[in-house]
C-alpha beads as a LAMMPS data file, in Angstrom:
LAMMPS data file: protein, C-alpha beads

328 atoms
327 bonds

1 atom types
1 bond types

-500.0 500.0 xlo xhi
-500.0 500.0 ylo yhi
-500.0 500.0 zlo zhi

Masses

1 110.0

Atoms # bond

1 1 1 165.561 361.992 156.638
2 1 1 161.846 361.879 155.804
3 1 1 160.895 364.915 153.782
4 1 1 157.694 363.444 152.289
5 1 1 155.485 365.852 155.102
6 1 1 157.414 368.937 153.420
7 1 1 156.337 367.894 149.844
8 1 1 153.480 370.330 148.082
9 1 1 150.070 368.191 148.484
10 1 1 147.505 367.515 145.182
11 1 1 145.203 369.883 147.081
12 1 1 147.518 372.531 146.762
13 1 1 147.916 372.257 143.240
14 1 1 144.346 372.464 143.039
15 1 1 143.846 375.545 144.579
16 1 1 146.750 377.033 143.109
17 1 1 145.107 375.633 139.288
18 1 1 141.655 377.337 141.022
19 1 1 143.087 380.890 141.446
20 1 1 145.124 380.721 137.922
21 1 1 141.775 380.043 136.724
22 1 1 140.004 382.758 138.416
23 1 1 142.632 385.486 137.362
24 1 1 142.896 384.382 134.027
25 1 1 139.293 385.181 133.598
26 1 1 139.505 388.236 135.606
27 1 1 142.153 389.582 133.200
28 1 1 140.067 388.200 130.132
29 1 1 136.979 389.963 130.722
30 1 1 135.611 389.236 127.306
31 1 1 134.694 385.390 127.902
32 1 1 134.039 383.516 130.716
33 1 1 135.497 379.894 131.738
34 1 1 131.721 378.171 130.575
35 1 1 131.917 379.710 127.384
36 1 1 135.455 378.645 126.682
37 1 1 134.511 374.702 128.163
38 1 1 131.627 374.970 125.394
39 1 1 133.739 375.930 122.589
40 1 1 136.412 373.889 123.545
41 1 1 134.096 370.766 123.710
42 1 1 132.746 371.477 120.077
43 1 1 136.025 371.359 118.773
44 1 1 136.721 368.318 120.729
45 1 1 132.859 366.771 120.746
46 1 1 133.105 365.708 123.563
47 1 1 133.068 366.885 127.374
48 1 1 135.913 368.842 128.240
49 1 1 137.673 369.707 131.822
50 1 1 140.586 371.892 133.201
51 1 1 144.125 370.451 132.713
52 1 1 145.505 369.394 136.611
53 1 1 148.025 372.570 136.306
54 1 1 147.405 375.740 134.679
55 1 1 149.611 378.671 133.325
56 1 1 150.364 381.704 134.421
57 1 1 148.634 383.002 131.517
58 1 1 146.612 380.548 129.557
59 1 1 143.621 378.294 130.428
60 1 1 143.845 374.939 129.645
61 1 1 141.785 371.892 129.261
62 1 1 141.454 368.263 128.331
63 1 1 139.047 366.096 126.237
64 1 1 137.458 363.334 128.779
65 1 1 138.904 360.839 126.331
66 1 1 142.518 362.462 126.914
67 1 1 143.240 362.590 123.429
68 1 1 143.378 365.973 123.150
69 1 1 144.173 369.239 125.161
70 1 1 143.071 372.867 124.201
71 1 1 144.730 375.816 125.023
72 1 1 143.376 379.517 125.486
73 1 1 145.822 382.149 124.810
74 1 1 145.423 386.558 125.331
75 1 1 147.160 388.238 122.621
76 1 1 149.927 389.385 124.976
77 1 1 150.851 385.689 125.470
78 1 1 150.985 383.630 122.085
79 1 1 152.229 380.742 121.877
80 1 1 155.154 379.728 118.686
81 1 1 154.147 377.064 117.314
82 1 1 157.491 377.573 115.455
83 1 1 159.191 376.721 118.920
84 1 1 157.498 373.678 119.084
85 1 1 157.729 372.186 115.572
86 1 1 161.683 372.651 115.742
87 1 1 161.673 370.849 119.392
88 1 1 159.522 367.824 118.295
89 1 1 161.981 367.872 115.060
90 1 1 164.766 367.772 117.839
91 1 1 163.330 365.869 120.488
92 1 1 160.807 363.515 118.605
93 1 1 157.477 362.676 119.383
94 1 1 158.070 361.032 122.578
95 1 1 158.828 364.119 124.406
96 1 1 157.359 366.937 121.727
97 1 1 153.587 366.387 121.723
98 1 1 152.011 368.557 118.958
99 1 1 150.058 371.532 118.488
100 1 1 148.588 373.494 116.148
101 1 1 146.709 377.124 116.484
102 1 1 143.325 376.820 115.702
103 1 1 141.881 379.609 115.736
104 1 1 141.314 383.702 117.014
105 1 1 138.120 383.487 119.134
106 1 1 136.655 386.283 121.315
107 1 1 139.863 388.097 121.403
108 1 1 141.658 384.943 122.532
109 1 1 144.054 382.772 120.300
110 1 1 143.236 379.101 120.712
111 1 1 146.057 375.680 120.113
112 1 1 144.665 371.997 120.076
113 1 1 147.616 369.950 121.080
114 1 1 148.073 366.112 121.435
115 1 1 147.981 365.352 125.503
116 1 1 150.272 363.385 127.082
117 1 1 150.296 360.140 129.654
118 1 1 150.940 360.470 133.078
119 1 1 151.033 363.145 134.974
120 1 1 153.410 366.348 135.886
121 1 1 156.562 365.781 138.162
122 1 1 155.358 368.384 140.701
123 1 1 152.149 366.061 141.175
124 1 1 154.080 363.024 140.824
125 1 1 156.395 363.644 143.326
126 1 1 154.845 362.412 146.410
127 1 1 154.495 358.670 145.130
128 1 1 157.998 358.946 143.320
129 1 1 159.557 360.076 146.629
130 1 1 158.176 357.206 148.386
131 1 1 160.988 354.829 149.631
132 1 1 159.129 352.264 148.170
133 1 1 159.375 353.801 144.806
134 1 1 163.399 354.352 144.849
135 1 1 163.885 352.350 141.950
136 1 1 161.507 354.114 139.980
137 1 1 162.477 357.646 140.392
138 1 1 165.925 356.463 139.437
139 1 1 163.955 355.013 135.883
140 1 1 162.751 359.085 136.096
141 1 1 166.730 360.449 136.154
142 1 1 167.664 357.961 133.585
143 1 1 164.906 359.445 131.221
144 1 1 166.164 362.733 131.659
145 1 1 169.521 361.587 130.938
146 1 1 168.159 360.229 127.293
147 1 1 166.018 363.366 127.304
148 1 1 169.254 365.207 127.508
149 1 1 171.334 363.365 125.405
150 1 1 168.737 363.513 122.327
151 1 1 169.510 367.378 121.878
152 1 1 173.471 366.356 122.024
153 1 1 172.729 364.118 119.260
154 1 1 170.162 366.169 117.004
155 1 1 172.240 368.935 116.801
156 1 1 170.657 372.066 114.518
157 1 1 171.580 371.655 110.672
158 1 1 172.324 375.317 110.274
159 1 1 175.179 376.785 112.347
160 1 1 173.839 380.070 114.531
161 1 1 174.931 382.864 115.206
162 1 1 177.532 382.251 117.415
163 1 1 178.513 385.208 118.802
164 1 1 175.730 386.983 119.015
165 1 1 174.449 384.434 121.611
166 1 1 177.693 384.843 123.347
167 1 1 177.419 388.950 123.347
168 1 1 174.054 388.268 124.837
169 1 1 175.051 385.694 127.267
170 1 1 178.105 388.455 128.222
171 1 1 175.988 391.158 128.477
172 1 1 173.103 389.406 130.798
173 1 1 175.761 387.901 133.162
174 1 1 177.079 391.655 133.323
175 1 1 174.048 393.096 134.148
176 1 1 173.260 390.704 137.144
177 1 1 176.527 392.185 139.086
178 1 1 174.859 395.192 139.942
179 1 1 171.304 393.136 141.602
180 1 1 172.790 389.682 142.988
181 1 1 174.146 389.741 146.321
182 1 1 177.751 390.069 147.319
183 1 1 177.672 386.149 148.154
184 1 1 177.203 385.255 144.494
185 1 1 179.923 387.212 142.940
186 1 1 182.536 384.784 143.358
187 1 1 180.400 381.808 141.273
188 1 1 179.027 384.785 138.923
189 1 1 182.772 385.681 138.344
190 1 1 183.838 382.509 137.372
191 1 1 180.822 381.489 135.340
192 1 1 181.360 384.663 133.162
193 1 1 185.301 384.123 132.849
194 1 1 184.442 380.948 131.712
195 1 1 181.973 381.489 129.452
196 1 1 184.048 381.249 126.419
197 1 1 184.607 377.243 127.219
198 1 1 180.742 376.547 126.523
199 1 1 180.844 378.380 123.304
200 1 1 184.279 376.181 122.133
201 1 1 183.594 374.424 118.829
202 1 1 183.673 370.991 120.745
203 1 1 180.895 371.934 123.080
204 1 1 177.513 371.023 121.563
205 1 1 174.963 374.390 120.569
206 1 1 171.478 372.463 121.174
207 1 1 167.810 373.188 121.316
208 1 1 167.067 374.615 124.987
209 1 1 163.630 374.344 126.746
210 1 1 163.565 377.552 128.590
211 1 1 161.531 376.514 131.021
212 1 1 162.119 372.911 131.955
213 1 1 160.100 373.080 135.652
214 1 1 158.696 370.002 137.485
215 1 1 155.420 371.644 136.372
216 1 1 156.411 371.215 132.580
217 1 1 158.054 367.929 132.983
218 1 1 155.388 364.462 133.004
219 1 1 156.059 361.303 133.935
220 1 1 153.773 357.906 134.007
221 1 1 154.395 357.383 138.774
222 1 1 153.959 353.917 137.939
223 1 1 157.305 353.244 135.855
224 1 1 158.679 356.653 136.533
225 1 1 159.304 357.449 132.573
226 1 1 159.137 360.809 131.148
227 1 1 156.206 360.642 129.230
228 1 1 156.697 364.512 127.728
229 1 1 158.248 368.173 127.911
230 1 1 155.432 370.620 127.290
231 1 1 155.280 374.543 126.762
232 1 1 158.305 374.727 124.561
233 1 1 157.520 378.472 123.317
234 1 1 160.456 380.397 123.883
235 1 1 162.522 377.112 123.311
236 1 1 166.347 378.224 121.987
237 1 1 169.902 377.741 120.765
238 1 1 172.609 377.612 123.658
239 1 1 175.185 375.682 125.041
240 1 1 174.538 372.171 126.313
241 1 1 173.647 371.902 129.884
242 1 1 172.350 375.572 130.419
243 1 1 168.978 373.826 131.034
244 1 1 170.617 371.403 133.697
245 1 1 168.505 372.866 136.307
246 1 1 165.719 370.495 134.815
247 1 1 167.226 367.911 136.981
248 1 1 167.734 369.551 139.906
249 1 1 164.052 370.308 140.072
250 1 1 163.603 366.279 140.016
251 1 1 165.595 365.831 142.796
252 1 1 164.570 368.648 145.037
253 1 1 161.814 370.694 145.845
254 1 1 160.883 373.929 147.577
255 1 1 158.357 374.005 150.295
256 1 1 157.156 377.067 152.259
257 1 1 160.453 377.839 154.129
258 1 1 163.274 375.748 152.948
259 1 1 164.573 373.540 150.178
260 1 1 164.331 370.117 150.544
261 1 1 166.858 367.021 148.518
262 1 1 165.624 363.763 148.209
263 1 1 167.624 361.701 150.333
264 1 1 169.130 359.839 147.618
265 1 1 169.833 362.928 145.222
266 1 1 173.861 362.108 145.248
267 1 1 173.317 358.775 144.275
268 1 1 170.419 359.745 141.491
269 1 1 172.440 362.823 140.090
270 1 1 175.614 360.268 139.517
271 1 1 172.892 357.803 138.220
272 1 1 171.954 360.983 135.540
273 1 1 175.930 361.800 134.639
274 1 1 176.503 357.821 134.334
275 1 1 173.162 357.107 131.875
276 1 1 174.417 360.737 130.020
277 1 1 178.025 359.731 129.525
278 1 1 176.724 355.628 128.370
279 1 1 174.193 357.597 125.681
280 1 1 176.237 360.427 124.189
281 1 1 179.425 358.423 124.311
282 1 1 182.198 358.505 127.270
283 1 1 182.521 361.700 128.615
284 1 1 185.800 363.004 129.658
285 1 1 186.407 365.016 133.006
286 1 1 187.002 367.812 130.832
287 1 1 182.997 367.695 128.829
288 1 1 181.648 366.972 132.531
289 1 1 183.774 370.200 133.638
290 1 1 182.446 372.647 130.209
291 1 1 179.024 371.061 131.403
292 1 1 179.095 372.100 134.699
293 1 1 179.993 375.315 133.500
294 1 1 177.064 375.684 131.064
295 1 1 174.771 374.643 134.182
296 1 1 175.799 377.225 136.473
297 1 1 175.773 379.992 133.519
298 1 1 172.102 378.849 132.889
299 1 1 171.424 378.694 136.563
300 1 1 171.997 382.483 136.564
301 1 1 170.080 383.631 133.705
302 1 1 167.321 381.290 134.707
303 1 1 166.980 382.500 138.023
304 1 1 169.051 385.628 138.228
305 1 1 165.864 387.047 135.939
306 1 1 162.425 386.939 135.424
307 1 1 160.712 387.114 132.037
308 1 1 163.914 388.963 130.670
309 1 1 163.897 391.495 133.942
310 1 1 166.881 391.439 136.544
311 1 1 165.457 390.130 139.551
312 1 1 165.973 392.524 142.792
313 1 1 167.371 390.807 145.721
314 1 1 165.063 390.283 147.891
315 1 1 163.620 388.149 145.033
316 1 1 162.838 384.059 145.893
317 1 1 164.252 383.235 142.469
318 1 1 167.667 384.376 144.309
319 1 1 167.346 381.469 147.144
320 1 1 166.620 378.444 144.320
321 1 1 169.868 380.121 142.785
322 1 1 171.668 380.194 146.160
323 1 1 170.640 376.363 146.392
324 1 1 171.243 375.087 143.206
325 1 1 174.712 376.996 142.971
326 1 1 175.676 375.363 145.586
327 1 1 175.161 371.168 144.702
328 1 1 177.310 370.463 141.787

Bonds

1 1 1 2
2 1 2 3
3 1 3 4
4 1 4 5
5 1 5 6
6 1 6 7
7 1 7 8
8 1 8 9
9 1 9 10
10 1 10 11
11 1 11 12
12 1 12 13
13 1 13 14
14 1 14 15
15 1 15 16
16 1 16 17
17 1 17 18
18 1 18 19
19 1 19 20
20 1 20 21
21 1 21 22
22 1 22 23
23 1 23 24
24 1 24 25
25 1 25 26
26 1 26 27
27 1 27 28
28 1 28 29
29 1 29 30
30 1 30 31
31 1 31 32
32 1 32 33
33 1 33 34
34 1 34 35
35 1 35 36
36 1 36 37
37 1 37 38
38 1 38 39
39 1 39 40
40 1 40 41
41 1 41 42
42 1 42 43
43 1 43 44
44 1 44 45
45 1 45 46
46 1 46 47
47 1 47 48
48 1 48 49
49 1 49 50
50 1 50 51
51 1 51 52
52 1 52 53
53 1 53 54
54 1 54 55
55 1 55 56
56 1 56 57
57 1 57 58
58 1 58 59
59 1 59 60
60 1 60 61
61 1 61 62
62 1 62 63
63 1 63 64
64 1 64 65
65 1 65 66
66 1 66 67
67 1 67 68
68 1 68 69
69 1 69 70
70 1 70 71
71 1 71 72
72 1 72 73
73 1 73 74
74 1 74 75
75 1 75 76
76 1 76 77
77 1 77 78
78 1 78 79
79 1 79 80
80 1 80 81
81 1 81 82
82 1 82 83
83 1 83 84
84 1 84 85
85 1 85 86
86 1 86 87
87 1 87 88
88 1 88 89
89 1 89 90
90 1 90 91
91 1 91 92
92 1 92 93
93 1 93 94
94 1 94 95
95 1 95 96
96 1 96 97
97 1 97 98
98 1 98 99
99 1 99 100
100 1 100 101
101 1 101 102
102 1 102 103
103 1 103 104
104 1 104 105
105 1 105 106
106 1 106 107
107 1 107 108
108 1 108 109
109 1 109 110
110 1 110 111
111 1 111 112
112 1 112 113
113 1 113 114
114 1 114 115
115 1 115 116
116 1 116 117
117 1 117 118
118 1 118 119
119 1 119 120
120 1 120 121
121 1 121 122
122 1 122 123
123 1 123 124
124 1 124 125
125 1 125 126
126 1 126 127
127 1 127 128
128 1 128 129
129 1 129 130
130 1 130 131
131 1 131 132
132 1 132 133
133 1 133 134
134 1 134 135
135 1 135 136
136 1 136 137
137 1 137 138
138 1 138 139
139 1 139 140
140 1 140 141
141 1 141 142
142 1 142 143
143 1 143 144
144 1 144 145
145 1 145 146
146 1 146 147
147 1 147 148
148 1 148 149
149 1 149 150
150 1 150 151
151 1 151 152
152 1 152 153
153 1 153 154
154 1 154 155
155 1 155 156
156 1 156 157
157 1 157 158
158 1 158 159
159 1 159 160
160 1 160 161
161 1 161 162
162 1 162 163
163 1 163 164
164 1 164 165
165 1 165 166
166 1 166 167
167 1 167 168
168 1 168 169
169 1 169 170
170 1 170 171
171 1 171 172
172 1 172 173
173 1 173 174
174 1 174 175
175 1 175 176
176 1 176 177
177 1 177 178
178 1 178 179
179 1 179 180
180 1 180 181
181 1 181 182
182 1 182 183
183 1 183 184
184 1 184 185
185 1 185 186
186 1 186 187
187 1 187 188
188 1 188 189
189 1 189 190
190 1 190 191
191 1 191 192
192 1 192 193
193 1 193 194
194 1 194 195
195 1 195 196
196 1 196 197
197 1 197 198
198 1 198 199
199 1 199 200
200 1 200 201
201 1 201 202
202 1 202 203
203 1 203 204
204 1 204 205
205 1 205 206
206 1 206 207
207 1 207 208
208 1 208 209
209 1 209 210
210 1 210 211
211 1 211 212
212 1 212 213
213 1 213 214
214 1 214 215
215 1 215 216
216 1 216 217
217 1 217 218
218 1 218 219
219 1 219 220
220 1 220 221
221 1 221 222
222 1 222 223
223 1 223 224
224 1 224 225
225 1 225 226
226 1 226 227
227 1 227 228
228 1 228 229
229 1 229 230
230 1 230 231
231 1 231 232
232 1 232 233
233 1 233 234
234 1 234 235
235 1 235 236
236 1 236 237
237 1 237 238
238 1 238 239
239 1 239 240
240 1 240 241
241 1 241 242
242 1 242 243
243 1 243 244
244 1 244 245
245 1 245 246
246 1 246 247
247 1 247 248
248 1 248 249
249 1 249 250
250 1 250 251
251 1 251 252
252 1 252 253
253 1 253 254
254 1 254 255
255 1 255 256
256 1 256 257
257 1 257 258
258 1 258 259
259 1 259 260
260 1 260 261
261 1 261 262
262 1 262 263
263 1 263 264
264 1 264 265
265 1 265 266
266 1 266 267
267 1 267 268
268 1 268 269
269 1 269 270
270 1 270 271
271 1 271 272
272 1 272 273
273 1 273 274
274 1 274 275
275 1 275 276
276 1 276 277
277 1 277 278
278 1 278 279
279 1 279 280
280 1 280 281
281 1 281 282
282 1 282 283
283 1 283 284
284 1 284 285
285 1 285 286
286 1 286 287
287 1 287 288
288 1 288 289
289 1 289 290
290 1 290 291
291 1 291 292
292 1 292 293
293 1 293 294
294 1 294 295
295 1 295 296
296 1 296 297
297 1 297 298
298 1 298 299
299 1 299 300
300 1 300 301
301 1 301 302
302 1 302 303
303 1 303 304
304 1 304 305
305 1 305 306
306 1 306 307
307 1 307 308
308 1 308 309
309 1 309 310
310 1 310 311
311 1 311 312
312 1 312 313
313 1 313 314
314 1 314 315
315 1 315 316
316 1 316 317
317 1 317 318
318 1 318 319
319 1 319 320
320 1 320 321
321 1 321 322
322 1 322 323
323 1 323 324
324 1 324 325
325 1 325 326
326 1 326 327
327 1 327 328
């Protein structure tokens, strides 16, 4: 099945990045987008220009060298650089690209980070989905596989707090069976009765990216390899594979009615478990089974809520949890 008509256009991105832009400066009344380009070019010297994507609250933009990208920040919205020192400690340089804050400036807080090569997934995707380009969205699924299996290997020094990420794991599963529809009950059920087997001594605790969208993810659409994770504030300790959803959103997308698989996804997702199991060391059915488990548990607090509120069920977070639920 060709699915490449159904697959979010550049243009769209643009005029999505456009109205971020606008909003952000509607909100941030203080400064306008000139005045940020001008003091973002003296601390780069040199010519500056929006970043391709844009956050939902932050305006970004990138040296015309690339060497650099500045980020604008309200005070509502700050970004840990804490979060993102402990991630590049975990995940190393090739996926962690730095930053630093700067500076408070007109009310706003600004971070120069190092930019990154290539380009974000959600961009990327109608070149990698080309038939033509198979084999190199399968190099893209075996780069997630090592991006995965890096946080199984640099595992945090200092133990945490075990059960207190349990209680809270508990309690926010809990809370979703009074907002989720009656379809999901069964799956919610069983994640939560299972929820002890991801917090087992032999299951890995790892560094989580909390956010790890196709927008976040970038990859180099000539040789398909990840060339970086960014926006890793908010980045934490859980169970490995409650970020699992990261590869889902490589091999499927949403478009404005339905949700689309690339036509290959079975192959590329036993591709991802086969590069996983070669890096971390053979995997037995029963890791593969506690993994699946941690995936649907952070399938439901991933989508189930939205910045730490229950979602209400008429939500569209509900229908990529619906989907995803449903391809194991």
């Amino acid at each position: 099945m060709d699915i490449s008509e159904f697959i979010p256009s550049a243009a769209s991105y643009q005029a999505q990045t456009a109205n971020l832009i606008r909003k952000f400066f509607d909100t941030n009344e203080i400064t306008t987008q000139q005045e940020c380009d001008e003091h973002a070019s003296g601390i780069a010297d040199q010519v500056v220009s929006p970043t391709a994507l844009q956050g939902q609250k932050s305006y970004t933009v990138i040296a015309a060298d690339e060497s650099m990208v500045i980020q604008f920040r309200p005070p509502d919205c700050l970004l840990d650089v804490a979060d993102v020192d402990i991630a590049r400690m975990t995940y190393g340089r090739r996926f962690v690209p730095a930053c630093v804050f700067r500076e408070s400036w007109r009310g706003l807080f600004v971070y120069v980070m190092d930019s990154i090569q290539g380009e974000a997934f959600a961009i990327a995707r109608q070149d990698l989905y080309t038939k033509e380009n198979k084999h190199i969205l399968f190099s893209t699924i075996s780069d997630y596989s090592t991006f995965f299996a890096v946080s199984w290997t640099n595992r945090p020094t200092t133990p945490p707090d075990i059960k207190q990420i349990y209680q809270d794991y508990d309690s926010r599963l809990a809370a979703l069976n009074d907002t989720v529809p009656p379809k999901f009950y069964s799956k919610l059920n069983t994640a939560r009765n299972q929820l002890w087997r991801i917090f087992d001594p032999s299951h890995p605790i790892v560094l989580n990216h909390s956010g790890l969208t196709d927008t976040n993810v970038h990859v180099d659409k000539t040789t398909g390899r990840i060339t970086g994770v960014i926006d890793w504030s908010g980045s934490c300790l859980g169970p490995f594979g409650t970020s699992l959803y990261g590869v889902d959103m490589a091999l499927g997308f949403q478009s404005v009615n339905e949700w689309h698989w690339h036509p290959n996804h079975h192959e590329l997702r036993k591709q991802f478990w086969e590069s996983l199991s070669n890096i971390v060391g053979p995997l037995t059915d029963d890791q593969i089974s506690t993994i699946k488990i941690a995936r649907a548990v952070g399938l439901f607090l991933t989508f189930g809520y939205s910045n730490g509120v229950l979602v209400e069920d008429d939500d569209s977070r509900l229908m990529y949890l619906d989907v995803l639920l449903g391809m194991e």
